[in-house]
mmCIF file of the N, C-alpha and C atoms, coordinates in Angstrom:
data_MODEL
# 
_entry.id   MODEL 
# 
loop_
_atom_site.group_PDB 
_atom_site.id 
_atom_site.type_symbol 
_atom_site.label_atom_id 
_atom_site.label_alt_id 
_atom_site.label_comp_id 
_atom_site.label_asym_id 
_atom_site.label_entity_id 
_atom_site.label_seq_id 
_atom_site.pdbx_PDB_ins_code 
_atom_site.Cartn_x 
_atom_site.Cartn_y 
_atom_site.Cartn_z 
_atom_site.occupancy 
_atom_site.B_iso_or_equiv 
_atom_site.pdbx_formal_charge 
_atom_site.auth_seq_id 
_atom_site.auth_comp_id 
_atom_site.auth_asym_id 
_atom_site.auth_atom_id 
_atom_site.pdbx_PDB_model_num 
ATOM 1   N N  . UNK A 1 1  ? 0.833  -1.177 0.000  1.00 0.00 ? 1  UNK A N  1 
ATOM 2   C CA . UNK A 1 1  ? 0.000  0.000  0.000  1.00 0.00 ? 1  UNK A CA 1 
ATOM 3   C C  . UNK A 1 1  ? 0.880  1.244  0.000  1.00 0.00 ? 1  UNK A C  1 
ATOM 4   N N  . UNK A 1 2  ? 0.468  2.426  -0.195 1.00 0.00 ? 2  UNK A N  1 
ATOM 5   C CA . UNK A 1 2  ? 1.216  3.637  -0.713 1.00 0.00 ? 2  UNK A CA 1 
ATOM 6   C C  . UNK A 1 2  ? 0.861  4.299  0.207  1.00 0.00 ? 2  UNK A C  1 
ATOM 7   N N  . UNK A 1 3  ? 2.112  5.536  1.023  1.00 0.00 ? 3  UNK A N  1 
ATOM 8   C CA . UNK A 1 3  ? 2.291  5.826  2.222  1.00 0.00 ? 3  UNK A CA 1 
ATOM 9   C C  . UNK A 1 3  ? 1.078  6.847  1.537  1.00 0.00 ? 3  UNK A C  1 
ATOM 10  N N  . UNK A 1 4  ? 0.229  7.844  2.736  1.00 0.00 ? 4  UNK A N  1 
ATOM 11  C CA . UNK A 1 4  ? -0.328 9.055  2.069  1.00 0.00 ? 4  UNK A CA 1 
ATOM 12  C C  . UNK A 1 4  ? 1.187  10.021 2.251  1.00 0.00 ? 4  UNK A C  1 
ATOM 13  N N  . UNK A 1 5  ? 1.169  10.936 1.825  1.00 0.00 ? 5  UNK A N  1 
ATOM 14  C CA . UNK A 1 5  ? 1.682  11.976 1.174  1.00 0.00 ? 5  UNK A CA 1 
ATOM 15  C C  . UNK A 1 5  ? 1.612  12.915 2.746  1.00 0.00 ? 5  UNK A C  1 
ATOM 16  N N  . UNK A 1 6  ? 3.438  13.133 3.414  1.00 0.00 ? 6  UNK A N  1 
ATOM 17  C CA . UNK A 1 6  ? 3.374  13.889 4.597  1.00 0.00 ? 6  UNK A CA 1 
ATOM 18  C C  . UNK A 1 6  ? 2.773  15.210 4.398  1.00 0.00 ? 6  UNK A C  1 
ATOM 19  N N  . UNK A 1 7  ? 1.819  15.778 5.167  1.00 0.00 ? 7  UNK A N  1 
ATOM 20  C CA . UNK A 1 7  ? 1.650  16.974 4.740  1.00 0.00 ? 7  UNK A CA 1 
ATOM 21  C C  . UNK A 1 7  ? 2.765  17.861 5.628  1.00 0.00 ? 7  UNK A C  1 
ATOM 22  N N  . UNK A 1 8  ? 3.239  19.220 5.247  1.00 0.00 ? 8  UNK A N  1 
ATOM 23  C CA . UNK A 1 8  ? 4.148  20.032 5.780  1.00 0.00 ? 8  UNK A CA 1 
ATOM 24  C C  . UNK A 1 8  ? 3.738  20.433 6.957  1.00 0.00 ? 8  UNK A C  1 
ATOM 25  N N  . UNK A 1 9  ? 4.880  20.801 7.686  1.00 0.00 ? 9  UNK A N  1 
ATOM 26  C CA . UNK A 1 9  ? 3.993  21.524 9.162  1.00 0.00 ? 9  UNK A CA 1 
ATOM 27  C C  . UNK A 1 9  ? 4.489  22.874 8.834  1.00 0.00 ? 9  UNK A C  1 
ATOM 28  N N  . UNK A 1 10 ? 2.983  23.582 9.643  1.00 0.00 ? 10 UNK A N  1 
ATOM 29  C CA . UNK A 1 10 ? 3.276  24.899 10.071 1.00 0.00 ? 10 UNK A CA 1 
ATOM 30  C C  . UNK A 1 10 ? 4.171  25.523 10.815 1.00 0.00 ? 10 UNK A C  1 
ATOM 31  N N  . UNK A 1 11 ? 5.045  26.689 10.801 1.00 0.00 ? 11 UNK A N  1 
ATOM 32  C CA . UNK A 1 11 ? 5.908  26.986 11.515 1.00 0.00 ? 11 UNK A CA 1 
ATOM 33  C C  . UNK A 1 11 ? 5.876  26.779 13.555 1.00 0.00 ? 11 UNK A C  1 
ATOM 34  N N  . UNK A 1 12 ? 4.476  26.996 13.659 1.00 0.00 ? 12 UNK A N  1 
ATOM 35  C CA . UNK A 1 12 ? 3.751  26.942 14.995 1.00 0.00 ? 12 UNK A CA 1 
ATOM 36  C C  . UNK A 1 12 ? 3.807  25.339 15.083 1.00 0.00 ? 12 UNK A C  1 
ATOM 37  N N  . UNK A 1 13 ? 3.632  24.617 14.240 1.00 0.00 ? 13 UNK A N  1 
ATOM 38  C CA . UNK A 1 13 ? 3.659  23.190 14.612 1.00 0.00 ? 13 UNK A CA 1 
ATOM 39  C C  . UNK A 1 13 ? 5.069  22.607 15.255 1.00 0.00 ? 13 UNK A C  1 
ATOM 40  N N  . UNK A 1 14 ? 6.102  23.290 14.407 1.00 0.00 ? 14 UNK A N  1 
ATOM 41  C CA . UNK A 1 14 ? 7.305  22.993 14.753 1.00 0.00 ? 14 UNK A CA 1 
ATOM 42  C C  . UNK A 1 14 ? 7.868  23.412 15.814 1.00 0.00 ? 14 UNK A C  1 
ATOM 43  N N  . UNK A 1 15 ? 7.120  24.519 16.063 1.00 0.00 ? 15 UNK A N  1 
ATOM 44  C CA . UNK A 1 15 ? 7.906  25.564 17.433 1.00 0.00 ? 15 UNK A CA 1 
ATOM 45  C C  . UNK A 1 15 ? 6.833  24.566 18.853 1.00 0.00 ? 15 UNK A C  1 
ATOM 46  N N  . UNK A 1 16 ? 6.065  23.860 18.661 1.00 0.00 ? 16 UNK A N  1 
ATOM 47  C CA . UNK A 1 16 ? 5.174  23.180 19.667 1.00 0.00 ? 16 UNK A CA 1 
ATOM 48  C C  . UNK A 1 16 ? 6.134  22.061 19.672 1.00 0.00 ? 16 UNK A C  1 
ATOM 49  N N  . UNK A 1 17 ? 6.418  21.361 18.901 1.00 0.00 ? 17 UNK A N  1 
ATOM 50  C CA . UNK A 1 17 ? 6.786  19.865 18.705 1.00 0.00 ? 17 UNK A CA 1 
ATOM 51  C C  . UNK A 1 17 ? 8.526  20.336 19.607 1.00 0.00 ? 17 UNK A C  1 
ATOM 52  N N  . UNK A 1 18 ? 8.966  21.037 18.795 1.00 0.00 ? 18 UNK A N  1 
ATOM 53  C CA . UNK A 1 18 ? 10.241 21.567 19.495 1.00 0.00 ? 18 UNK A CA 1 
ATOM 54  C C  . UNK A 1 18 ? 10.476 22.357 21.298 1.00 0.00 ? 18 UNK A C  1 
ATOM 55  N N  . UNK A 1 19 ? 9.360  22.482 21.642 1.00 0.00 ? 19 UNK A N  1 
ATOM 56  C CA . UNK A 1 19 ? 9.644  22.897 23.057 1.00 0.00 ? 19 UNK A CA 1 
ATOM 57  C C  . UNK A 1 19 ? 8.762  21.378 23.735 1.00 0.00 ? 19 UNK A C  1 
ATOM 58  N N  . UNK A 1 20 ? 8.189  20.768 23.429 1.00 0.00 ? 20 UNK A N  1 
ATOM 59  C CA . UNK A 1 20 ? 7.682  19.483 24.089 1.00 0.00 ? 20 UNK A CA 1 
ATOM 60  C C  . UNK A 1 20 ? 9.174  18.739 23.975 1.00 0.00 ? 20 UNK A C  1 
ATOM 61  N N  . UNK A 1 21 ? 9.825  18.905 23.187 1.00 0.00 ? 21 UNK A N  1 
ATOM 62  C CA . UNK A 1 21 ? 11.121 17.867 23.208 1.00 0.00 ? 21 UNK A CA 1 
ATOM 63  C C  . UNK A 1 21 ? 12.193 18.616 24.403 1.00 0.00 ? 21 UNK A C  1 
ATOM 64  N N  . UNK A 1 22 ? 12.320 20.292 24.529 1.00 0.00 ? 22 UNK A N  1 
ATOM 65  C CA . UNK A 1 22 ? 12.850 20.755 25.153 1.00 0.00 ? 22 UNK A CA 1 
ATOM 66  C C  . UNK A 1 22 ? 12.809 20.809 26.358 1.00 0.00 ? 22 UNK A C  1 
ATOM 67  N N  . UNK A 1 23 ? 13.732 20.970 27.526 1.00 0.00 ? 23 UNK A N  1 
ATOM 68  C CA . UNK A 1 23 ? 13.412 20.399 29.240 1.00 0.00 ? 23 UNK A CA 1 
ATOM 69  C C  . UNK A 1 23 ? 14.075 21.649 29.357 1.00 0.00 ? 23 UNK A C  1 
ATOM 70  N N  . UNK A 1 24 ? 14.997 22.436 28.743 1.00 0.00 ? 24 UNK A N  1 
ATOM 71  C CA . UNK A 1 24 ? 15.585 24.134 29.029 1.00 0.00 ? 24 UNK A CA 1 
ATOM 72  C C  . UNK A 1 24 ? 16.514 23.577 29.815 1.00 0.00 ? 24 UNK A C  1 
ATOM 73  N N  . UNK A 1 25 ? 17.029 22.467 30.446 1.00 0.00 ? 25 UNK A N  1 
ATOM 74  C CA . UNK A 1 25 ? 18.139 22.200 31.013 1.00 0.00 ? 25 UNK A CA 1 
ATOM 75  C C  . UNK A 1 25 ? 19.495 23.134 31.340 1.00 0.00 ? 25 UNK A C  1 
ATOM 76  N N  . UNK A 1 26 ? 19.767 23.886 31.884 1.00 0.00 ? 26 UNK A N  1 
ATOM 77  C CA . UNK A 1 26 ? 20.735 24.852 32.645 1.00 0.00 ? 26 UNK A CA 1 
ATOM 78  C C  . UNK A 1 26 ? 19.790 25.980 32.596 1.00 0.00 ? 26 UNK A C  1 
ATOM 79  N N  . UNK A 1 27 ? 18.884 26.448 32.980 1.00 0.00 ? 27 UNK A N  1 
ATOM 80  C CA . UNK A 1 27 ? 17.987 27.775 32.415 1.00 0.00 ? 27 UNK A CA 1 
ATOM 81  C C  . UNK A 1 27 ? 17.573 27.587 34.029 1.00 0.00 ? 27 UNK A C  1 
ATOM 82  N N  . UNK A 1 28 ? 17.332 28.651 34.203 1.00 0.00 ? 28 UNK A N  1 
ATOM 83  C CA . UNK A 1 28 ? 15.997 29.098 35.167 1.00 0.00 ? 28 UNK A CA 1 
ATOM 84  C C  . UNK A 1 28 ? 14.960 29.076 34.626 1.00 0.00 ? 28 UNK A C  1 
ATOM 85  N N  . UNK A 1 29 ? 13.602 28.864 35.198 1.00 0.00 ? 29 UNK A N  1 
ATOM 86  C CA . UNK A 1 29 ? 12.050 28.623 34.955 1.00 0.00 ? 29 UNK A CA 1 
ATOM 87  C C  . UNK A 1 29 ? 12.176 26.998 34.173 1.00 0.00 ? 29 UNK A C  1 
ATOM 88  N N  . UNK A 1 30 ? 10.548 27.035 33.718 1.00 0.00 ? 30 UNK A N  1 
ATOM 89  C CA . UNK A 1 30 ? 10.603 26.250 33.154 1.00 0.00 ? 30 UNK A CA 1 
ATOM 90  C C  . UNK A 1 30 ? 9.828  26.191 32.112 1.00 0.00 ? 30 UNK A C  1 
ATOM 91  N N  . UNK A 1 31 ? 9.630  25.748 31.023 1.00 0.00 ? 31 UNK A N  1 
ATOM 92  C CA . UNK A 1 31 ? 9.397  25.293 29.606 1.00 0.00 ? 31 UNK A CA 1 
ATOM 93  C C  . UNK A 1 31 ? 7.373  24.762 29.828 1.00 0.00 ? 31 UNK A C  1 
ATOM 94  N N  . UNK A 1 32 ? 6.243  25.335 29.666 1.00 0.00 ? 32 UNK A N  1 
ATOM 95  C CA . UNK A 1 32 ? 4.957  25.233 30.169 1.00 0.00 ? 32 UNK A CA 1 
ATOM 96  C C  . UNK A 1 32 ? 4.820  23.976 29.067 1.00 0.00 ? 32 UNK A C  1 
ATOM 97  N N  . UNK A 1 33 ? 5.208  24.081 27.822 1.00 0.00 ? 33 UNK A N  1 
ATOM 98  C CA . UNK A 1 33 ? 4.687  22.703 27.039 1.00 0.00 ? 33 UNK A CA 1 
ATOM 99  C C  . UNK A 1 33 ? 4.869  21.453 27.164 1.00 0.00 ? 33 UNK A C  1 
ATOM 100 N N  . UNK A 1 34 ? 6.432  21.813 27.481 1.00 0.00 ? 34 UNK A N  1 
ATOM 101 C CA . UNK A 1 34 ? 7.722  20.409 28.308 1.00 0.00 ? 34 UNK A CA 1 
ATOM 102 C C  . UNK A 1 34 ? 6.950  19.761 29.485 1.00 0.00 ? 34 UNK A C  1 
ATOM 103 N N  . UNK A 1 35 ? 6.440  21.071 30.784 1.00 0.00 ? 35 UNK A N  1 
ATOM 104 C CA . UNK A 1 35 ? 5.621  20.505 31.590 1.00 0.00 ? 35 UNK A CA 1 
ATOM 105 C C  . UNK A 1 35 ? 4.429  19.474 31.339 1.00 0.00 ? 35 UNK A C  1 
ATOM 106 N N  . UNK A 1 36 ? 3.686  20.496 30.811 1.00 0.00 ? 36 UNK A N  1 
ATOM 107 C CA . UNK A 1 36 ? 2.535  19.559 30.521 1.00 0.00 ? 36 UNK A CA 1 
ATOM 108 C C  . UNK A 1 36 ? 3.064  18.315 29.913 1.00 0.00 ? 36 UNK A C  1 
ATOM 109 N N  . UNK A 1 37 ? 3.275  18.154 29.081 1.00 0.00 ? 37 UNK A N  1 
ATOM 110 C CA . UNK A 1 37 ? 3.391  16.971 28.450 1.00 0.00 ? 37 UNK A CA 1 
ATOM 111 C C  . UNK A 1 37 ? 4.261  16.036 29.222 1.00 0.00 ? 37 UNK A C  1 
ATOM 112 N N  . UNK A 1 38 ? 5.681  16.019 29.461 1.00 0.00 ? 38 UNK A N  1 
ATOM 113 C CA . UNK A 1 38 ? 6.010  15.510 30.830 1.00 0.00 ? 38 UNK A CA 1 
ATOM 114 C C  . UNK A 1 38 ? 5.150  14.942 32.049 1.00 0.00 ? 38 UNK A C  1 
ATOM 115 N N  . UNK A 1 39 ? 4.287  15.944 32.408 1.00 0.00 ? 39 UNK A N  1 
ATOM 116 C CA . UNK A 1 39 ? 3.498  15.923 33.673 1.00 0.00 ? 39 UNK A CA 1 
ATOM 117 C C  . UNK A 1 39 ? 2.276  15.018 33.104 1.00 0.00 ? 39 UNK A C  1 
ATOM 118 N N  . UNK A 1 40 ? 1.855  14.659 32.431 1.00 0.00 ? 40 UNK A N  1 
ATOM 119 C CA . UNK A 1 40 ? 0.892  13.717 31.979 1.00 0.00 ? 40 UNK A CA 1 
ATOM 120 C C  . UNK A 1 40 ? 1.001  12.294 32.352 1.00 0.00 ? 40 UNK A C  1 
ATOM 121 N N  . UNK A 1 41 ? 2.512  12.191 30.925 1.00 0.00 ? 41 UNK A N  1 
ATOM 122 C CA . UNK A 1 41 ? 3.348  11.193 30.818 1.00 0.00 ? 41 UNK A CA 1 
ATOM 123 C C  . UNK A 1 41 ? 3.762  10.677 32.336 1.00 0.00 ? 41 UNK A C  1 
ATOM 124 N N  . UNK A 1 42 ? 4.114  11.463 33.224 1.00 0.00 ? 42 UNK A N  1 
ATOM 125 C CA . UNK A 1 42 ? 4.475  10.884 34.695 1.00 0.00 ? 42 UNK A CA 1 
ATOM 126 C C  . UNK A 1 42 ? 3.059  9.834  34.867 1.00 0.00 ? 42 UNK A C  1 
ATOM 127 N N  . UNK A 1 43 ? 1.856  10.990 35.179 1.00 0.00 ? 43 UNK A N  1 
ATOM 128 C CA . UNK A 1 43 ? 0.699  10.571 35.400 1.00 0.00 ? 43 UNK A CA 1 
ATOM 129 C C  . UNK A 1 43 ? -0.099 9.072  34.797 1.00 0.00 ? 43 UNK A C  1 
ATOM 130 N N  . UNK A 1 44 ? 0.385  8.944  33.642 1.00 0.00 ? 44 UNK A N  1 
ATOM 131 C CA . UNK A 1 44 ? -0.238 7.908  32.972 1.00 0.00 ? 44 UNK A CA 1 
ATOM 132 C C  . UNK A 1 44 ? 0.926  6.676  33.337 1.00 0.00 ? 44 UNK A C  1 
ATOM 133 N N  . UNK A 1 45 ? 2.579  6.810  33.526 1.00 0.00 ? 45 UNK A N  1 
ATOM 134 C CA . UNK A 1 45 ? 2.945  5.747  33.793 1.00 0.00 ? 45 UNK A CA 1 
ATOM 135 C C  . UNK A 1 45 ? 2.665  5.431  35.530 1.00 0.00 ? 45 UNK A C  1 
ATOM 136 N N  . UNK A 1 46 ? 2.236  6.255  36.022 1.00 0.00 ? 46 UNK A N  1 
ATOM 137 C CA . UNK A 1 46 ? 2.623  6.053  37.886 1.00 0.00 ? 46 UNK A CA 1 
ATOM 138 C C  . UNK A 1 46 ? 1.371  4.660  37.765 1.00 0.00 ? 46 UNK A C  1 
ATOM 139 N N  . UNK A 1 47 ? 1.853  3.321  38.770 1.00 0.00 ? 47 UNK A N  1 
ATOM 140 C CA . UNK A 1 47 ? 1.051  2.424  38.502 1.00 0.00 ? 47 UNK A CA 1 
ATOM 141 C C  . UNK A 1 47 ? -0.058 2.702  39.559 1.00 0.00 ? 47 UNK A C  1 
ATOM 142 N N  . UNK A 1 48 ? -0.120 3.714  40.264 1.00 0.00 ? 48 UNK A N  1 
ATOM 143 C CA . UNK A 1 48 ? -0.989 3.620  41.505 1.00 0.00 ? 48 UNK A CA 1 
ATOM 144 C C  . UNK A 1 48 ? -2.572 4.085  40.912 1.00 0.00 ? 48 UNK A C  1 
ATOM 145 N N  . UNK A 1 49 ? -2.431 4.558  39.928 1.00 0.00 ? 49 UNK A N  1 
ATOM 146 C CA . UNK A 1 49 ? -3.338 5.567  39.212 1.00 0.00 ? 49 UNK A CA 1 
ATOM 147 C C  . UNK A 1 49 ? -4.961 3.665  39.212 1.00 0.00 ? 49 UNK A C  1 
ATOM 148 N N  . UNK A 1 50 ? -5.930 4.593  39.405 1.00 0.00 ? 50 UNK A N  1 
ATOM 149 C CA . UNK A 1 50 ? -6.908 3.239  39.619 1.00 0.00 ? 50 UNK A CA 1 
ATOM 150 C C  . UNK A 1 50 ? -7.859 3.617  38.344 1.00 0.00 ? 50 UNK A C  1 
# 
């Protein structure tokens, strides 16, 4: 079967995708997209979750 055809990302797509990968590591504050997404990811692996 034939892949569909990637569509391009928007500049905003890339600047999202690129701070979810980012942790700002030596910086003060912190990175709100990194969080969230991080902070989920904790949430969904912790096994206590019922």
């Amino acid at each position: 079967m034939n892949k569909p055809a990637k569509v391009p990302q928007t500049q905003q797509q890339r600047n999202h995708r690129a701070d979810a990968l980012n942790n700002n590591k030596g910086t003060f504050g912190t990175n709100p997209v990194n969080a969230k997404v991080h902070g989920n990811r904790g949430k969904q692996l912790n096994p206590n979750q019922y």
